[in-house]
N, C-alpha and C positions, 0 to 999 in steps of 0.2 A: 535486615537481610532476609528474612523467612517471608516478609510482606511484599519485599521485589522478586522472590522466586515464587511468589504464590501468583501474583499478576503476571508473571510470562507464561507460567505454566498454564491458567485461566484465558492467557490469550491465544496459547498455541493449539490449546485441545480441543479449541470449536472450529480448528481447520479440516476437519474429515466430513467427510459427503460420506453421508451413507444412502447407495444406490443400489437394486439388484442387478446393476451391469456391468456393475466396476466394485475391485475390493481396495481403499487408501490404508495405508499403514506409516507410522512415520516415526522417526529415532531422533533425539536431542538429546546432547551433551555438550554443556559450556565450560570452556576453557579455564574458565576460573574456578577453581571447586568449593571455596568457603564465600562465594556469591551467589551460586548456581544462575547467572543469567549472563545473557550475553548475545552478541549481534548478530546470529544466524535466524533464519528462520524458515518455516513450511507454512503453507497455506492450500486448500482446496472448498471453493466454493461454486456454484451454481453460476453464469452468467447467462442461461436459458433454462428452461424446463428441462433439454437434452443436450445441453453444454454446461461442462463442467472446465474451470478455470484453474489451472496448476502453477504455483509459482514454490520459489527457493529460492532465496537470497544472501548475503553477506554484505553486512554492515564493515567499515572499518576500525578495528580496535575490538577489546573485550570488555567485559563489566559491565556497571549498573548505564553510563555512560551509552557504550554499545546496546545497551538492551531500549532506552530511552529512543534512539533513533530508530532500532529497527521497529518497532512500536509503530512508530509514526509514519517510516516507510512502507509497512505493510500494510495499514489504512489507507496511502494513501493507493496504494494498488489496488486495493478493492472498490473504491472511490471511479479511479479510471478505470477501471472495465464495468462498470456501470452503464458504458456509454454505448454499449453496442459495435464499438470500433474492435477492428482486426488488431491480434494482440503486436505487433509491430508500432500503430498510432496507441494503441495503450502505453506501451512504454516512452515515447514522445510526452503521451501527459505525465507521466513521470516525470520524467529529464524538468518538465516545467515545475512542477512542486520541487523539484530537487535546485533549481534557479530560483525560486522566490523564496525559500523557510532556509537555503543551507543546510539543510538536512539530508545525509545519506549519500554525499557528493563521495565519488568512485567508491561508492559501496556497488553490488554485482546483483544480475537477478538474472533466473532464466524464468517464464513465463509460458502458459501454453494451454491451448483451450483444446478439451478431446471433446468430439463428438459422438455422444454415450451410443448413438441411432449407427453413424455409421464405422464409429471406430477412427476417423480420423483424428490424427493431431498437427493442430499448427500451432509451433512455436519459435521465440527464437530466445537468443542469449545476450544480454550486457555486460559485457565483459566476464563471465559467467563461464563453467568448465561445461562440457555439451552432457545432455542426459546419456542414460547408459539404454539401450533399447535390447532385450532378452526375448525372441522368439520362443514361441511353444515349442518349437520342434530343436531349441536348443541352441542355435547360433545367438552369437552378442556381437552389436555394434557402437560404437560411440556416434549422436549426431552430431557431426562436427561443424553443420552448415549453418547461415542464418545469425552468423555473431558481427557484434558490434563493438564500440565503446562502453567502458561503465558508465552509470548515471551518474548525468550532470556535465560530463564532459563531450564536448563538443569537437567532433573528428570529422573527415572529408568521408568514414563511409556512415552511410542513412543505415535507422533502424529497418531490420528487415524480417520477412518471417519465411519459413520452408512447412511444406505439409509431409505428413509419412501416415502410411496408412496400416492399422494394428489389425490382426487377427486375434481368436478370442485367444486367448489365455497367456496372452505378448503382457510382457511386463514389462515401467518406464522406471528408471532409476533416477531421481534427481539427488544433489546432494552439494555441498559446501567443502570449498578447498583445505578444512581440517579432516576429512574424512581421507583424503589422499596425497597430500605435501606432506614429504619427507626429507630433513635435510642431507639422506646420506645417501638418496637415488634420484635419478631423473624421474619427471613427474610421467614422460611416456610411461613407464618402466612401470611407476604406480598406478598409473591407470589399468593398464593390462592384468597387473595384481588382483585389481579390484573386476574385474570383468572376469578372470577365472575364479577368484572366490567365491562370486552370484553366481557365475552357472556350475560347478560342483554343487554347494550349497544347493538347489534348484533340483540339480539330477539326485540326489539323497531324497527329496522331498520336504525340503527345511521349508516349510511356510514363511510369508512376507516379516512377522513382525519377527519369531524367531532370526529370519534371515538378518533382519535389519539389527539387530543385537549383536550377530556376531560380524557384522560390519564395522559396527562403531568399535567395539572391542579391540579391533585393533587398529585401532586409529591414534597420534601422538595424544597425549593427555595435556597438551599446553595450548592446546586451540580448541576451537565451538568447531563442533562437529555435530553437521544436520542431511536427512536426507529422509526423503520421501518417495516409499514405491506405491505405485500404480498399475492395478493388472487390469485389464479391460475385457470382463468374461463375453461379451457379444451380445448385440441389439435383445432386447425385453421383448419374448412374445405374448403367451398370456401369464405376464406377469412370473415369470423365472427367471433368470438366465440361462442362454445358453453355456453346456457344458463345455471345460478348457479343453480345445483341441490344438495337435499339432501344426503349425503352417511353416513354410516355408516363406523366403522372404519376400514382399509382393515386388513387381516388376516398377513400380511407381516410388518405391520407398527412397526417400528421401537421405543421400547417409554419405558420408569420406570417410574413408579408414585410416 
């Protein structure tokens, strides 16, 4: 048991980019507690010099089982954006490993490549709950756009992708539907929970990884609860970041309420 929570743990910790133009921070909790592992997962690496690759997924089931797959479906994400292809045909090469091993069939992933230079993000979702998107100047929205089927399953709509553009100090919320399913409320209901928690939280001045503790905290204890934030401080001049400023939401942004 201690030898399967030390390898997810060893797997999960080499997902943070550390960049001076972006701060990643990220929270795991597995459903199983005398396992510690199980099928969620985070991930952030490099797919350019000044593109940075965000993914968050869910496997189905929990346990050593669930951790075995998400293992192998998080390789093989990093494998397919290898390729230089828009993260929509990345998840396409998914759905194909997910048809030739059987591995990870209607597990969930949202996926998303930020551009450190200009602040963009384009992503989308596999059957996947939308990121939570936290402007500096305070407003929160759900992206709701850009979703498909999970992996492996094959539906009438194409994998697709939406861009939205980030000002500095806009923070992305990704995360796994343990952090927000609850059996005694609608999950609208949970989501809105969870989008007023981050920005109180935020207006106090609770920083990412603090924030992301009292997130998980209150999440049910019987499922893998994972989530990953991302603030995007703004383009590297000589080698700083620019300071978090307030912005207002840009006219291009990408978002349904």
């Amino acid at each position: 048991v201690s030898v399967a929570s030390e390898l997810q743990g060893a797997m999960l910790s080499d997902g943070i980019v550390a960049d001076p133009q972006v701060e990643v921070s990220a929270c795991y909790r597995p459903g199983v507690h005398d396992l510690q592992v199980g099928g969620d997962w985070y991930d952030t690496f490099r797919v350019a010099p000044d593109v940075v690759a965000l993914s968050v997924g869910d496997v189905v089931g929990r346990g050593l089982k669930a951790a075995t797959s998400m293992g192998q479906l998080r390789t093989a994400v990093r494998a397919a954006s290898d390729t230089g292809l828009p993260p929509e045909e990345v998840v396409e090469r998914v759905d194909r490993f997910v048809d030739r091993t059987g591995t990870g069939f209607m597990a969930s992933l949202v996926y998303g490549e930020l551009d450190l230079r200009a602040g963009v993000l384009r992503y989308t979702c596999a059957g996947h709950l939308p990121p939570l998107l936290v402007r500096a100047g305070g407003s929160a929205a759900y992206l709701w756009e850009a979703r498909s089927t999970p992996l492996g399953v094959r539906g009438t709509t194409p994998r697709v992708a939406k861009a939205v553009r980030l000002a500095p100090g806009d923070l992305l919320l990704l995360f796994t539907d343990g952090v927000v399913e609850r059996r005694d409320r609608p999950l609208a209901l949970a989501l809105d929970e969870l989008a007023d928690v981050v920005t109180r939280a935020l207006d106090v001045g609770l920083r990412d990884d603090r924030l992301l503790e009292a997130v998980v905290s209150r999440a049910p204890e019987d499922d893998d609860a994972c989530l990953l934030a991302v603030r995007w401080l703004g383009p590297a001049g000589d080698g700083r970041a620019v300071p978090d400023a307030p912005a207002a939401a840009s006219a291009d942004e990408e978002r349904a309420g």
